[in-house]
N, C-alpha and C positions, 0 to 999 in steps of 0.2 A: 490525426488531430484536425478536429475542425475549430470556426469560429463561428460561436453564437452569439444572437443578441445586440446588445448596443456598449454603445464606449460612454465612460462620464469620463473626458477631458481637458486637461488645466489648459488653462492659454500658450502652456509653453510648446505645446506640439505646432504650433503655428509656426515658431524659430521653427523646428525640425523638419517639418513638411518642405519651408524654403529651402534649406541644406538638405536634403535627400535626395540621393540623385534617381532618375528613375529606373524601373527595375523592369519587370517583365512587363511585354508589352509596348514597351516603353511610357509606360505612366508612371506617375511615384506613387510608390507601396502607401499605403497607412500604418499597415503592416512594420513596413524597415523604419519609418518614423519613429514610433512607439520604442521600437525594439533599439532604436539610436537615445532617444530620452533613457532609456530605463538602465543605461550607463552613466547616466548620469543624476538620476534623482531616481527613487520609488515610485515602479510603475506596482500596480498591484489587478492581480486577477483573481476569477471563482471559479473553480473547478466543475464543470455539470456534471453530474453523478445520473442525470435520466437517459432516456432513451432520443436516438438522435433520428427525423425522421429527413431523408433528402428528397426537394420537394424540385429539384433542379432537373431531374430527368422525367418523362411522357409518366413511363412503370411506376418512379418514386410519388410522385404525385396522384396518380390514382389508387397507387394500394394504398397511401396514408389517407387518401379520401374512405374509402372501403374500410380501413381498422377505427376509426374514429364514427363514422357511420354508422358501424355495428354494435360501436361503444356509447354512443347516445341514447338517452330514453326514449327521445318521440321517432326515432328511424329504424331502433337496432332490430327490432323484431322484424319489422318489416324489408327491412334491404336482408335479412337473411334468411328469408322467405323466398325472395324475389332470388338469389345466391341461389338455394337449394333448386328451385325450379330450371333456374338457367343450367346449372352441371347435369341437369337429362338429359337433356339435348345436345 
């Protein structure tokens, strides 16, 4: 399970980020915040159904540069062009 995106919310996470105690790290979660609200009123999530790219590691970050690259109109030809010539070598 990852987390994507952004949060819309209510003021009330404010009380809950105060009472949360810290977690790993020792920082306090956002995380254990929400997850502390959402016993107590309707927290509400969206499931993502696409593709997840992790841009967090050296490898993640350049192969997502390299599939998106190849997937654009003014690059794709050309960087896999530039791909094929590099794999002779």
């Amino acid at each position: 399970m990852a987390i994507i995106g952004r949060y819309l919310l209510t003021p009330e996470i404010f009380e809950e980020l105060e009472s949360t105690k810290p977690g790993k790290g020792g920082e306090v979660q956002l995380t254990d915040a929400i997850d502390s609200l959402n016993k107590r009123q309707q927290v509400d999530a969206h499931e993502f159904k696409g593709r997840r790219y992790d841009i967090g590691s050296k490898i993640g970050f350049l192969t997502t540069n390299v599939e998106f690259g190849l997937k654009h109109p003014q690059t794709g030809e050309a960087l896999k062009a530039y791909i094929k010539e590099l794999a002779k070598h």
